[in-house]
DRENZAKOL-465103 format. One record per residue (C-alpha): residue in three letters; x, y, z. Coordinates in steps of 0.5 Angstrom, whole numbers, plus 500, padded with zeros to 3 digits. Example, Ala and Ser with C-alpha at 12.3 -4.5 7.8 and 13.67 -1.06 7.14 Angstrom:
% DRENZAKOL-465103
ALA525491516 SER527498514 
This chain:
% DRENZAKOL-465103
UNK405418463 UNK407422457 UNK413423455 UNK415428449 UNK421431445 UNK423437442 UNK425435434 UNK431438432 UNK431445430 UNK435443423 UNK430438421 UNK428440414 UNK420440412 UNK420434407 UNK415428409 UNK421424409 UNK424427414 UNK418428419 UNK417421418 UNK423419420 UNK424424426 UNK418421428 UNK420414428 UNK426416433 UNK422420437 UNK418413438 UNK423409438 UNK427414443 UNK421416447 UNK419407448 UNK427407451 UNK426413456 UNK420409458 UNK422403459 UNK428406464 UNK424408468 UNK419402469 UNK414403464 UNK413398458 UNK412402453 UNK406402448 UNK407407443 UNK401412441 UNK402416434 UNK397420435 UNK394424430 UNK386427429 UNK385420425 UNK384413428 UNK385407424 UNK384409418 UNK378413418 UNK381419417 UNK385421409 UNK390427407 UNK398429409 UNK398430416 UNK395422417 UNK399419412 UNK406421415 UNK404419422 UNK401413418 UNK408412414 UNK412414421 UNK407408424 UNK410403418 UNK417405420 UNK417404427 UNK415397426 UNK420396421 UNK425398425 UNK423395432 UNK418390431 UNK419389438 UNK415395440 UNK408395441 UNK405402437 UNK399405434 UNK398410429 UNK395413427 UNK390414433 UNK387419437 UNK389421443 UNK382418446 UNK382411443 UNK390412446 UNK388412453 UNK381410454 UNK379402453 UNK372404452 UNK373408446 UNK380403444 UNK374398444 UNK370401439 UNK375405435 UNK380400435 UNK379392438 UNK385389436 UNK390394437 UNK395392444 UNK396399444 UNK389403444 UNK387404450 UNK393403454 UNK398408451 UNK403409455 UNK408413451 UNK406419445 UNK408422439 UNK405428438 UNK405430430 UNK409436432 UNK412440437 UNK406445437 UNK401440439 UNK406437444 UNK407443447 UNK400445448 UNK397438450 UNK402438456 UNK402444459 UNK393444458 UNK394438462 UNK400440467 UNK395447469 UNK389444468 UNK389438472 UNK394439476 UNK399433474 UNK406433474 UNK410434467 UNK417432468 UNK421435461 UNK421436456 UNK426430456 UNK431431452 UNK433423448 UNK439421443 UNK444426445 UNK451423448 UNK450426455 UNK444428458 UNK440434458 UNK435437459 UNK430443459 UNK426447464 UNK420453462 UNK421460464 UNK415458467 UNK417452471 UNK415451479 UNK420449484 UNK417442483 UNK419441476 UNK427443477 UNK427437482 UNK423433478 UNK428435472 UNK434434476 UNK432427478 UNK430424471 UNK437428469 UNK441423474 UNK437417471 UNK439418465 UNK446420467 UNK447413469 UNK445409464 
């Protein structure tokens, strides 16, 4: 299950800020999760796994990465990696053989809002699968959202994890 967060719309543009937004939407998302039953294992996703990969992008996800663990070294997480070494043990075997994440993720971070969108409703059209959210985190009182698009399923999907969270 994939669970996702839209940034805040005044965050800056600075490398610090995303890396930082970042480690809260893992640390947010790992503790939505885990409401729900789902132990989390967090995947930081990016283009590059490990450390295959140089350049911008990677390394925010890379220092993301670094500040989750600093913040919660409770939390099992993996960044940066790609999406098919965070899902697939065959993969996660080559990619990644040490990792207590690769191949058995269960909460992603997308490295923006864009991709998380895209990703989600590919999968949610393309496969058929349920997608519940975006699921709003780190707000006083729950709220969330609904695409314009949105079935009759997703609006009783959403009210049903709004009442989940209203009663934390």
């Amino acid at each position: 299950m994939a669970w996702r967060l839209k940034p805040n719309s005044a965050q800056t543009h600075s490398s610090s800020a995303r890396r930082i937004d970042r480690r809260h939407i893992a640390i947010s998302s790992a503790e939505t999760a885990a409401v729900f039953g789902i132990e989390p294992r967090v995947a930081m996703l990016s283009y590059s796994t490990g450390e295959s990969g140089k350049g911008e992008d990677v390394d925010r996800v890379r220092e993301a990465t670094e500040a989750v663990r600093a913040s919660r070294p409770d939390l099992k997480v993996e960044g940066p990696i790609q999406y098919d070494a965070a899902v697939d043990a065959a993969v996660a075997e080559l990619k990644l053989p040490d990792s207590d994440v690769a191949g058995r993720a269960t909460v992603f971070v997308f490295p923006d809002l864009e991709a998380g969108n895209v990703a989600y409703k590919a999968v949610q059209r393309s496969a058929g699968a349920v997608a519940i959210g975006p699921v709003l985190q780190g707000l006083r009182k729950p709220v969330n959202d609904l695409s314009r698009g949105c079935t009759v399923t997703d609006i009783v999907n959403t009210v049903a994890i709004t009442a989940v969270q209203a009663g934390d």
